[in-house]
N, C-alpha and C positions, 0 to 999 in steps of 0.2 A: 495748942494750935491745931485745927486739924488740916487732914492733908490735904483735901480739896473742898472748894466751894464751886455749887452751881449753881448757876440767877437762869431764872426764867421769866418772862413780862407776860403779865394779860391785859388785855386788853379788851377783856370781853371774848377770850379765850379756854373758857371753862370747857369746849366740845375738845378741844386738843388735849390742853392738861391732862386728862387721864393716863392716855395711853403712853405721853409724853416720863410723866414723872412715876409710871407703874416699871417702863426698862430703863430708867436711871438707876433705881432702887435695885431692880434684878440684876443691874449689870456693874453695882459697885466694886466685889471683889474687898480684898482685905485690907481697906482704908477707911479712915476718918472721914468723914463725910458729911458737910451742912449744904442744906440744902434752899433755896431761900426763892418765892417767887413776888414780884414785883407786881404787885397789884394796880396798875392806873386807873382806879377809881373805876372798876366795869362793876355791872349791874346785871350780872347772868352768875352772880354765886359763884365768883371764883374762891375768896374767902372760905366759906362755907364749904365747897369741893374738898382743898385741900385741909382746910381743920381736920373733916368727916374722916375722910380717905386715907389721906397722908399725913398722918398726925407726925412721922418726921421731919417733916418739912416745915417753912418759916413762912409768913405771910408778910411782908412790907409796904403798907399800902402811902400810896404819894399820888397826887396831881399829873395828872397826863400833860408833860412835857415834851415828851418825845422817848424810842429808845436810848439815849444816851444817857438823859435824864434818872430812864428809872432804873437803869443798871446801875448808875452810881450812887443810888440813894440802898440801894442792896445793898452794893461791894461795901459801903462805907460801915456795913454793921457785919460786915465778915473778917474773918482773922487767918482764914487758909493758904497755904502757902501755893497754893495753884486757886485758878479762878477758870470756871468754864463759863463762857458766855452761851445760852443754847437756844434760839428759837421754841416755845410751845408747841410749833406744828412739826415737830419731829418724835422721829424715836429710836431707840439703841437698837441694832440689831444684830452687832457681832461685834468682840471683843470687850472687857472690859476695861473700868477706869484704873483700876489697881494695876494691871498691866501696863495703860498707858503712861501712869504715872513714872514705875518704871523706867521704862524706855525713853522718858525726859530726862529723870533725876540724870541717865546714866550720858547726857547729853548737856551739859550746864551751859554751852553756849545759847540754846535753845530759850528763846523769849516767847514765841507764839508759833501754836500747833496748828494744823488743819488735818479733818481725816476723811475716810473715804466716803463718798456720800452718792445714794443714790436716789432716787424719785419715784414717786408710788409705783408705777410698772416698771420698777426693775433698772431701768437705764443708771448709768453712771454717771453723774451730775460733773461739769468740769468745773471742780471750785480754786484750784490752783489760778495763779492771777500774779500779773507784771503792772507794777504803777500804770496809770493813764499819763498819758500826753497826747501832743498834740498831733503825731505821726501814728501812733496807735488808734487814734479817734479818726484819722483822715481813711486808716485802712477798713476801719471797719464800718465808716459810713461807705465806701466802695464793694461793701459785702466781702472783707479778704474770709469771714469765717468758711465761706463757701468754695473758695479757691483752691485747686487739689495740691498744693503747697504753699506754705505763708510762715513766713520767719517770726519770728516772737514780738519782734520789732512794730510788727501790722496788726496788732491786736493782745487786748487785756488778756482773755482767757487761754489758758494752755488746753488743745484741743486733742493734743495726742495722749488718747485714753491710757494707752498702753503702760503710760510713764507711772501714772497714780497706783500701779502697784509695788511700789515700789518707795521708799524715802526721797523726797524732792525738794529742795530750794524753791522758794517762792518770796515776791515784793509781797502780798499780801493775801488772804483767803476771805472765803465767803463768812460773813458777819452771822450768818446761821449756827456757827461753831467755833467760838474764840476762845482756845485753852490756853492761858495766857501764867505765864509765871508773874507768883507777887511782886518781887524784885523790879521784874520790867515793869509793869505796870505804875510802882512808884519812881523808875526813873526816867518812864518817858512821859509819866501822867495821865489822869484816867479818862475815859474817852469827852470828846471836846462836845458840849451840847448844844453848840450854835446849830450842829447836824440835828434837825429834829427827826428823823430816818433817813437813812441811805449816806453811801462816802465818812460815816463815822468812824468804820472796819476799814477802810482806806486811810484816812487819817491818823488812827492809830498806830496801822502797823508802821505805815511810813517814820512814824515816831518813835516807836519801839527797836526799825531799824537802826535811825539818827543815833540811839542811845548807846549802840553797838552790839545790840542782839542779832540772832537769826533767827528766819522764820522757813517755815519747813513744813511740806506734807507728809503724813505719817500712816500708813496704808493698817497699821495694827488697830482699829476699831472701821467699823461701818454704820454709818447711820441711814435711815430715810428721811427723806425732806421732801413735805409735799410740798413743795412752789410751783409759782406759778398754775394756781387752783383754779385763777378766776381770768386767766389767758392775757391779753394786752388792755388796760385799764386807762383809761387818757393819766388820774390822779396821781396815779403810781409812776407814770412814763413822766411826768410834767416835773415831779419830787427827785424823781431822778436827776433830771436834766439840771436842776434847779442847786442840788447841791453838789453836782458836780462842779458847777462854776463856783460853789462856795469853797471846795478844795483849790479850784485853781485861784482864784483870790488868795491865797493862805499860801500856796507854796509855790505858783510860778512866776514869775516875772511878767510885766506886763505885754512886751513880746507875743511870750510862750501861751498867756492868757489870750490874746487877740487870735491867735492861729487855732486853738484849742476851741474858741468860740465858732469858729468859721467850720471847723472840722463838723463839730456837735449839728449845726446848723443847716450844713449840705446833707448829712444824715438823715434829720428829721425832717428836710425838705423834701427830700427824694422819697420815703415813706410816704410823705401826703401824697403825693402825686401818683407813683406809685402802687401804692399800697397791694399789693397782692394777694389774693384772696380767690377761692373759687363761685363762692356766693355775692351778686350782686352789695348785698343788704350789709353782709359783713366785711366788702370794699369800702362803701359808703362808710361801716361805722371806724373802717379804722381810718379813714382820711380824716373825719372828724376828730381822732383822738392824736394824730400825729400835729394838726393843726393846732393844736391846745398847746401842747409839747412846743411848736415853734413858737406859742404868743407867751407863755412863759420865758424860752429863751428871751426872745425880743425884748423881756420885760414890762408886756402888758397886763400881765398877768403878776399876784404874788405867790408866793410858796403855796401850793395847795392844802398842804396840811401847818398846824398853827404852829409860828414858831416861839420858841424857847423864852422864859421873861428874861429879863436883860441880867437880873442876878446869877444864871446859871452856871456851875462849875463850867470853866472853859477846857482848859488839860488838865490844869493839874489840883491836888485836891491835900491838903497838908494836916496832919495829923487825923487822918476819918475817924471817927468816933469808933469801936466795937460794943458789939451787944446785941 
């Protein structure tokens, strides 16, 4: 068995890959290690990259499903008793995995990691994160992010930088870095792939809690994450929207659903109108993209990107093959 497994998905991600899985490898440390990237059928030589380059690494190629989909058509041929979930558009830049490993083993309550993550120029990204609802969704369609004090209760993200250096409690962390212990994973089940992206890492951890794990930010590795490359995108904004209500379908009450949807809704209303910008031309385009975002909510719209075929592992996934 080795000690850790990391999936990585492309997607037509061969320009990331490199530099991606060059500080995986640099920054192993004295563990076991497979390493496995999840091919969705892209056509820019991802195969090819990794065979060439990284000959220790795995290629698993599957049907572009979505990410949920093709992390678990990975996981299912892994046997490690830790599993890192990792974005392609990252990279290691401090600490290793053998150390992190570590610092979980010596933590067995521990189901799901998050670590320090920062963005191409340097800033400190706040990936720590408290479930959605529907008082969190009303605060931060109110802009509570911008408020010079906001209780945790007004909003998903933990904003106080200060805290991430440090070991932190957290409902859930950004799906860009899921180190998830094997255990939890088989007892809360492997990510649900109705989510064809986005609220997957939501969904899980919530499950991983149910199961009676904790989840926790752990400041001992840093990584970069370039997000948010291509600024406010309507598709991305609308996918969002789109499977957020597919979490609250799944775990709130139809109440907490109806509040949750009005919350999302004055949000993305106030944006169209709104919309703030110093350039004319880039007003204009984001009112168009926050208006896509509402005809989604509304449900005139469907999921922007395709969703999952009806066969697909939903949580859980019972005896995965290895190999």
């Amino acid at each position: 068995m080795h000690d850790l497994a990391i999936i990585t998905i492309s997607t037509n991600e061969a320009d990331w890959l490199r530099p991606c899985l060059s500080t995986i490898f640099e920054k192993k440390g004295d563990i076991s290690l497979d390493v496995v990237v999840a091919d969705n059928m892209s056509t820019d030589g991802t195969r090819e990259l990794v065979e060439t380059e990284f000959p220790e690494a795995r290629v698993v190629t599957c049907a572009n499903h979505g990410f949920s989909h093709a992390n678990n058509r990975a996981l299912m041929t892994c046997d490690a008793r830790w599993v890192l979930f990792i974005n392609p558009d990252t990279e290691i830049v401090d600490g290793t995995f053998a150390d992190l490993i570590r610092e979980a083993d010596a933590r067995p309550e521990l189901g799901l990691i998050g670590v320090r993550q920062i963005l191409a120029d340097g800033a400190l990204h706040p990936t720590v994160r408290y479930f959605p609802n529907a008082l969190r969704a009303l605060g931060e369609a109110l802009g509570s992010e911008r408020w010079p004090w906001r209780g945790r209760q007004l909003g998903e993200r933990e904003l106080d930088l200060s805290l991430y250096e440090r070991e932190l409690e957290c409902d859930w962390t950004s799906g860009s870095f899921l180190f998830t212990r094997r255990e939890a994973l088989e007892s809360a089940g492997f990510l649900d792939e109705r989510f064809f992206i986005y609220s997957e890492e939501t969904d899980l951890c919530l499950r991983i809690k149910k199961a009676g794990w904790r989840i926790a930010h752990l400041p001992s590795m840093t990584i970069i994450h370039h997000a948010g490359k291509a600024g406010v995108k309507a598709k991305s904004e609308a996918q969002d929207v789109y499977t957020r209500m597919q979490y609250a379908r799944k775990h709130f009450s139809p109440a907490h659903r109806a509040l949750y949807w009005l919350a999302l809704a004055l949000r993305y209303g106030l944006r169209a109108v709104l919309a703030p910008a110093a350039e004319p031309a880039e007003r204009r385009r984001l009112r168009g993209a926050y208006r896509f975002v509402l005809e989604t909510l509304l449900g005139r719209r469907g999921a922007p990107y395709q969703d999952p075929p009806p066969t697909a592992v939903r949580t859980r996934q019972a005896s995965p093959p290895t190999g």
